[in-house]
N, C-alpha and C positions, 0 to 999 in steps of 0.2 A: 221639200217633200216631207209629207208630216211620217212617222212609226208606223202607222196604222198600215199606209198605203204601201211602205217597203215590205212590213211584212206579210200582205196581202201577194207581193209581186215573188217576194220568198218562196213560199209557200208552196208543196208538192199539186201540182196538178192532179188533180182529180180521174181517175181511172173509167171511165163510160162505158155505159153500160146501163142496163132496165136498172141495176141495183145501187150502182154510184160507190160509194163507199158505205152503204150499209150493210155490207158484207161484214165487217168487223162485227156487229151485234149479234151476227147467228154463229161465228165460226163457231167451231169445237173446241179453239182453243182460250176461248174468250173465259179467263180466271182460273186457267192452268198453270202451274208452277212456270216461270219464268227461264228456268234454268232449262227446263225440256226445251224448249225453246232456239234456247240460246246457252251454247251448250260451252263452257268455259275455255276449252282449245278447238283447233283447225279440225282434230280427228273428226270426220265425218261418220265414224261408227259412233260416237256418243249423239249422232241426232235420230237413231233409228226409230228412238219410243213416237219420238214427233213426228216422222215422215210417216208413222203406222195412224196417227192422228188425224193428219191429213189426208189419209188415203182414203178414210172416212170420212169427210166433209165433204158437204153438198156448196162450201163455197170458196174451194180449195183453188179452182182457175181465177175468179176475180183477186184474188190475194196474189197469185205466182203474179198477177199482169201488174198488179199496183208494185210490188217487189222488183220487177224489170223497169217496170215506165222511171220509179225516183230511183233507180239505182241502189236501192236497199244492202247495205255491205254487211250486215249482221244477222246471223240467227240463219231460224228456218222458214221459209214463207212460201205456200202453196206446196208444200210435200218437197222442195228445192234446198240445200244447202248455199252461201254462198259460191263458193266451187262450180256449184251445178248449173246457179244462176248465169255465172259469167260463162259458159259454155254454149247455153241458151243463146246469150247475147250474142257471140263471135259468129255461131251456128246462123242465127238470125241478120247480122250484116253479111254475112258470105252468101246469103242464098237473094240476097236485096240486088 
């Protein structure tokens, strides 16, 4: 099986939706410092500037869903810490 096709099979599925993953082109946080982001320790008080980022973005749900669907273990993604993420998840097989 040739590279191409493993890393095609690799590859995080795609999040559906009218937008797909063109949601990354409009975030708000598309060429914000890095570190807002992804904030050096667990404290979840050093992600406040970014979940206030997010609170403001018109494309904050397709990013929490893309951040759930691959399991995203870093950062902040749709106004969610990972912490908040995996809460979500538990939350979300308990109610399944």
């Amino acid at each position: 099986m040739s590279s191409a096709v493993l890393e095609r099979r690799n590859r995080p599925k795609e999040v559906s939706g009218p937008m797909g993953q063109n949601w990354r082109s409009v975030g708000l946080c598309r060429g914000s410092d890095t570190l807002v982001f992804y904030p050096p320790s667990e404290d979840d008080s050093l992600a406040v500037e970014a979940k206030m980022i997010c609170g403001m973005c018109a494309v904050r749900q397709p990013c929490l869903e893309f951040a759930l669907t691959t399991r995203e273990k870093h950062g902040v993604w749709g106004g969610l810490t990972e912490r908040e993420r995996r809460r979500v998840l538990r939350q979300r097989r308990r109610s399944a």
